[in-house]
C-alpha positions in Angstrom: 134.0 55.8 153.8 136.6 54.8 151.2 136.3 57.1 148.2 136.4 56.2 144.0 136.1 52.5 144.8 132.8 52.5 142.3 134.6 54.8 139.6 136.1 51.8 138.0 132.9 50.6 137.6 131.8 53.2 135.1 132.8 52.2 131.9 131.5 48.5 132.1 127.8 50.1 133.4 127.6 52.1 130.2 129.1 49.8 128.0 126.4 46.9 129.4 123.5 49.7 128.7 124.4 49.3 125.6 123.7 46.0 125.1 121.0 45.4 127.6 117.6 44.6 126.2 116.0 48.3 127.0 112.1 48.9 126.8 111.3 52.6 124.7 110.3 55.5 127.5 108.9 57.9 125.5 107.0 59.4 128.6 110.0 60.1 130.8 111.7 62.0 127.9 108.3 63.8 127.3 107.3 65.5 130.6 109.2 68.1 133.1 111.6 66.2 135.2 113.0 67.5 138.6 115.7 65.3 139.3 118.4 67.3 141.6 120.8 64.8 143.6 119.0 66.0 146.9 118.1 63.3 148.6 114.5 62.1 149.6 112.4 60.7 151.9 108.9 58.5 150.9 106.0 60.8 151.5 108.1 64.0 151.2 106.4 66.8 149.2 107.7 68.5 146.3 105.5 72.0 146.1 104.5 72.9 142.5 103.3 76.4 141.9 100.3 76.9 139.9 99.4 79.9 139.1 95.3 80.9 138.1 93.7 82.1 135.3 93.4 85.5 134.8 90.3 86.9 133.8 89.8 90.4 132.0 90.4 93.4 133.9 88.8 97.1 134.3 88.9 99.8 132.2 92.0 102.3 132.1 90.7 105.0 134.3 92.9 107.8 134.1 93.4 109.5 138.0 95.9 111.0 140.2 96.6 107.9 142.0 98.3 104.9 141.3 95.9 102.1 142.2 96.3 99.1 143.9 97.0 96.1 141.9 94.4 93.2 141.1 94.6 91.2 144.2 94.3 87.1 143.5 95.6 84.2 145.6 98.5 82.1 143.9 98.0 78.0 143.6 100.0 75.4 144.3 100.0 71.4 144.3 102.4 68.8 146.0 104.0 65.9 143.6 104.5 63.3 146.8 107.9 60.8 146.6 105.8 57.4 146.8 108.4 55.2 146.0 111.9 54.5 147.1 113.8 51.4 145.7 116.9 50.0 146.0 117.6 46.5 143.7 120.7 44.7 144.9 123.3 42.1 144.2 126.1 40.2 145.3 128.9 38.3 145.3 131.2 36.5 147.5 135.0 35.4 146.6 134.3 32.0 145.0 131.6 33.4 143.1 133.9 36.6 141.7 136.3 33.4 141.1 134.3 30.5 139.0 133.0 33.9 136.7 136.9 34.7 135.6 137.0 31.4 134.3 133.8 31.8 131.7 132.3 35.2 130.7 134.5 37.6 133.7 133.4 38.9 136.9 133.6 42.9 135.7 131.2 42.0 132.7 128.6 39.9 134.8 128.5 42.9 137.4 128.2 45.5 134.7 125.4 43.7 132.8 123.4 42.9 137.0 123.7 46.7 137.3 122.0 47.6 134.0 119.5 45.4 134.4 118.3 46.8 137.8 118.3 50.0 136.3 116.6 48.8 133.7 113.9 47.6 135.7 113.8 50.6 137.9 113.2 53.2 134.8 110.3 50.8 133.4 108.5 51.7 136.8 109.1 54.5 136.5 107.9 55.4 133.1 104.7 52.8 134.0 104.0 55.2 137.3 103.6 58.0 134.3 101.6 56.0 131.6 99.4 55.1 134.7 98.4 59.0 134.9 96.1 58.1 131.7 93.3 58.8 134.6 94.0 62.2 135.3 93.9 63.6 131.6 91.0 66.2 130.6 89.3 64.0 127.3 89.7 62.0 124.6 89.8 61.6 120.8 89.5 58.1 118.8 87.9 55.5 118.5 88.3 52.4 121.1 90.0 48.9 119.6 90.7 51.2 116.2 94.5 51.6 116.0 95.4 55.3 115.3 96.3 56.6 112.0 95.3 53.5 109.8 95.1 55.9 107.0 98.4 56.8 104.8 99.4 60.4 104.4 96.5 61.4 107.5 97.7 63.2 110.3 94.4 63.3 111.7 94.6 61.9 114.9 97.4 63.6 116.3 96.2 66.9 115.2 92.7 66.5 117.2 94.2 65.4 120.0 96.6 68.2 119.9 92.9 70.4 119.7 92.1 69.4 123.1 95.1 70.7 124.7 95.1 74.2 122.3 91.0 74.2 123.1 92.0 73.7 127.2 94.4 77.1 126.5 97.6 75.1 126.4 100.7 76.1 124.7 101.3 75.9 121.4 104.6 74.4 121.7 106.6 71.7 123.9 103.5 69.4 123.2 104.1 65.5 122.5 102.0 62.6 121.9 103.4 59.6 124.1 102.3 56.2 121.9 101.7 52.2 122.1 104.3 50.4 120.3 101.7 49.2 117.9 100.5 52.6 117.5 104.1 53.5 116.7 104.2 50.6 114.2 101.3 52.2 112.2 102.7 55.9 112.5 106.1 54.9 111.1 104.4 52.3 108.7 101.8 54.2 107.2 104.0 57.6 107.2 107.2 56.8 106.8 107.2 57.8 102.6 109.2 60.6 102.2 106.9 62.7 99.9 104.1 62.1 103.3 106.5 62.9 106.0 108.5 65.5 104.2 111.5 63.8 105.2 113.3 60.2 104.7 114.3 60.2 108.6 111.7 57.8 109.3 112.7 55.5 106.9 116.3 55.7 107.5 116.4 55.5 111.2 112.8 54.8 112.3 112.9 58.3 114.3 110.0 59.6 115.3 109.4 63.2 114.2 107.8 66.3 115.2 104.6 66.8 113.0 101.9 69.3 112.7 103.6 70.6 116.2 104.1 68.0 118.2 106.4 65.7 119.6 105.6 62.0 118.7 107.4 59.2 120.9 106.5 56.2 122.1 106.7 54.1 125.0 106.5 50.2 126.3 104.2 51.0 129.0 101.6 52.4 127.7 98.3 51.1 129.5 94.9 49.3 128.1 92.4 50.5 130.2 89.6 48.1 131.6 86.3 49.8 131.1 83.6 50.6 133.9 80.5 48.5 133.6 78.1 51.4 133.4 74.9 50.5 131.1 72.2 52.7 130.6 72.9 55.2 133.3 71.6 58.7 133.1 72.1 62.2 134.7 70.2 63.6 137.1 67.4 66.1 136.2 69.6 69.0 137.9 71.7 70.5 134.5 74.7 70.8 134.4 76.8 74.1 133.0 79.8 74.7 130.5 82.9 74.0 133.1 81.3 72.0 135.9 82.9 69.1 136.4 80.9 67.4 138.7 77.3 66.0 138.3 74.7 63.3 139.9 73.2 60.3 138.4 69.8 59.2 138.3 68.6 57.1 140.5 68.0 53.1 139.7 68.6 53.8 136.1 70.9 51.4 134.3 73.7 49.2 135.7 76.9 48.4 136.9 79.7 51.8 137.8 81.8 54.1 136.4 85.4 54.0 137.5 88.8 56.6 137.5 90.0 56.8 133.8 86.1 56.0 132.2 85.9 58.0 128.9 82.0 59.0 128.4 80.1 61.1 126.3 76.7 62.5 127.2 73.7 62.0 124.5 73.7 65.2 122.3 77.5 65.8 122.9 80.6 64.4 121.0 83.4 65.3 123.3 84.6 62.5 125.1 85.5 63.1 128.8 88.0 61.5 131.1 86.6 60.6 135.1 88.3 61.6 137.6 86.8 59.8 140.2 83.4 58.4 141.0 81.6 57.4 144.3 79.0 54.9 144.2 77.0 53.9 147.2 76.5 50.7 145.8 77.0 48.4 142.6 74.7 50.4 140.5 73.7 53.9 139.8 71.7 55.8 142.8 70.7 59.4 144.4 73.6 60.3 145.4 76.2 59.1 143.7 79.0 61.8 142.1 80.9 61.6 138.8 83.6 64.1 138.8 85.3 65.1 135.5 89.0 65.9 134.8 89.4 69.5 134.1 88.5 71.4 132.4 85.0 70.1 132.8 81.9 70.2 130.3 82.4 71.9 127.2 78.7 71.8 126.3 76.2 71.8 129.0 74.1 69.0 130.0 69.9 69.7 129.7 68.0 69.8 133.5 66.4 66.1 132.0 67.9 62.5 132.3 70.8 62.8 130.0 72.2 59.5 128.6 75.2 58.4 129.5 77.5 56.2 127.0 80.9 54.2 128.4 84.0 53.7 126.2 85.0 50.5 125.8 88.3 49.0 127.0 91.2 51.1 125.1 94.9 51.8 124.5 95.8 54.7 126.2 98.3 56.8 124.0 98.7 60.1 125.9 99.0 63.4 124.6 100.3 66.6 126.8 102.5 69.3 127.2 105.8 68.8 129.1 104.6 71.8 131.8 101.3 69.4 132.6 103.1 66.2 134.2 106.0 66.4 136.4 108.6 63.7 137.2 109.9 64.4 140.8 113.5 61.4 141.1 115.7 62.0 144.0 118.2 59.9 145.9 116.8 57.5 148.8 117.5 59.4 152.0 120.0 58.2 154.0 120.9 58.4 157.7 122.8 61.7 158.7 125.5 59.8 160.3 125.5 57.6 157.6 125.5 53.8 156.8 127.5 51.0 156.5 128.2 51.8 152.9 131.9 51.5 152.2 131.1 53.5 148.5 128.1 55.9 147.4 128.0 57.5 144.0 125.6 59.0 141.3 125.6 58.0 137.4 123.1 58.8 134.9 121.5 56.7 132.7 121.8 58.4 129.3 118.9 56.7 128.2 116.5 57.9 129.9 118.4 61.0 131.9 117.5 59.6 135.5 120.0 59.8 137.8 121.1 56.4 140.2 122.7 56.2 143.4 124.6 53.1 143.4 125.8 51.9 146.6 128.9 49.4 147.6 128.6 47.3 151.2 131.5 45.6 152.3 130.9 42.3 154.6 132.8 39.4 155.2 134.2 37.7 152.1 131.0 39.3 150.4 130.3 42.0 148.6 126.9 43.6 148.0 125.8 46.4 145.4 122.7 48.2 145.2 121.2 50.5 142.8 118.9 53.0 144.1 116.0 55.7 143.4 112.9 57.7 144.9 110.3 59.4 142.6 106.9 60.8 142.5 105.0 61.4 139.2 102.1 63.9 139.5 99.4 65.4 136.6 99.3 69.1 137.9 97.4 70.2 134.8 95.0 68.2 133.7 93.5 70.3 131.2 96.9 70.3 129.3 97.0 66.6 129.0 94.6 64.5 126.6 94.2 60.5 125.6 94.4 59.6 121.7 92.4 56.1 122.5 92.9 52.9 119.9 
């Protein structure tokens, strides 16, 4: 395999990044990102540690002997490589030819290659947005665009309460918005004597405030609502932390689906579903709701609890980086290799994802590929919250 033919190529990729049309991927920057150059294979796991709470221990009891240390049983998860991509182009000789006479081969190949990469980190960033599902609850109000009111924080810092309330960190915590969300943030806030700084007005940069990270991203989702009406709990009660519970039978209509916000009557947190299995197209014995963690934080009565459905909404996402991991490798290839006469790595500095970019030789053609495998995974869902608009 011929070595450095791609290292020419370098300069016109970053120079056409920086003038390729780029969408904003304020999730990628956001979460925890294991990107080594090992390569991977689709459906390879990536084991996560997780360790469990710790509950409060004995009393010191003074003695003779040391004794034996708390005994508890470590966690641990598996982010999965789903997806493994490769977007290609070519050329042949009277192609590389007729472009020399108009805008140049080199800057035609440089701008094909930052469009594929490109593309390749909007998936990306869309496979994270998508984990909307997966966060514990909510704060806001559906179709009402977050912070409409100059000079009020508000909604970031209560959707930062659900993380601190779930025992998250106090730090490293960021709030992933809609562009339109964004529009009002910077609009409505950007006065120097609200912000506390002229940055936003300047450069349109979005700051940390009240202690956490705002950013926002082109992939943000708008959920579609489940058509739940008029459903109800069972008469079994439910406690402070379960997460899953039964529905009445023939009471109300339609289903709940993953990423349903709900509130139950007498209780204004709003929580996320996990899942929900329905026997049929409406509400029955039987059927399970299950809750993102960390489940109820007001316990449902032993009567038929009312059950309200949020209506379709904008997903902004609120977490801290330790709660969603990014797992981006290179493709696997064969051990004995391929028929790839050049192989090398570059970064995009945009979004810090790492490329393999490939070079195959054929006759009087020439074909170039840009390459990646990731997995996204929500390992802590009670770290991770929606601010809904």
């Amino acid at each position: 395999m011929a070595e450095n033919t791609l290292t020419a190529l370098i300069p016109d990729i970053y120079a056409a990044l920086d003038v390729t049309s780029r969408e904003i991927t304020g999730m990628i920057a956001g979460v925890t990102m294991d990107a080594r150059a090992d390569r991977a294979a689709v459906n390879q796991s990536v084991v996560v540690d997780i360790e469990p709470d710790y509950a409060a221990g004995d009393n010191i009891t003074p003695a003779m002997v040391v004794p034996d240390p708390t005994g508890e049983t470590s966690g641990s998860t598996s982010i999965v490589i789903t997806k493994s991509k490769s977007y290609s182009f070519g050329f042949n000789g009277e192609g590389q030819r007729g472009l020399n006479t108009g805008a140049g081969y080199l800057t035609s190949r440089g701008g094909k290659i930052a469009q594929r990469i490109r593309t390749l980190v909007n998936e990306v960033e869309a496979d994270l947005t998508a984990l909307h599902t997966t966060t514990s609850r909510a704060y806001g109000t559906a179709a009402t665009v977050p912070f409409g009111t100059a000079g009020n924080f508000t909604d970031a810092t209560y959707a930062k309460e659900i993380l601190i309330s779930n025992g998250a960190p106090d730090a490293d915590n960021h709030l992933v918005m809609s562009t339109i969300t964004a529009a009002n943030m910077t609009g409505l806030q950007a006065s120097a004597n609200i912000a506390g700084t002229d940055s936003i007005q300047r450069q349109g940069i979005l700051l940390p405030l009240a202690g956490i990270d705002l950013r926002q991203s082109a992939q943000i989702k708008t959920s579609t609502a489940g058509t739940m009406s008029g459903g109800k709990t069972n008469n079994a009660g439910y406690a402070i932390g379960d997460t899953a519970f039964g529905l009445q039978n023939a009471t109300g209509t339609g289903v709940l689906v993953a990423g349903d916000v709900i509130t139950f009557a007498g209780d204004t947190n709003k929580y996320v579903v996990a899942s929900a299995v329905f026997a049929g197209a409406n509400p029955a014995t039987g059927d399970v709701v299950t809750l993102a963690e960390p489940g109820l934080k007001k316990a449902v009565a032993a009567s038929n609890v009312a059950i309200t459905v949020t209506a379709a909404s904008v997903r902004n996402m609120v977490f801290n980086r330790s709660a969603i991991v990014l797992a981006a490798r290179a493709p696997a290839r064969p051990e004995e290799g391929d028929l790839a006469t050049d192989v090398m790595m570059v970064t995009d500095p945009r979004s810090g994802l790492t490329f393999e970019f490939a070079m195959y030789k054929g006759y009087r053609k020439v074909r170039y590929e840009v390459a990646l495998a990731w997995g996204v995974k929500n390992i802590k869902p009670a770290h991770t919250a929606l601010l809904i608009g």
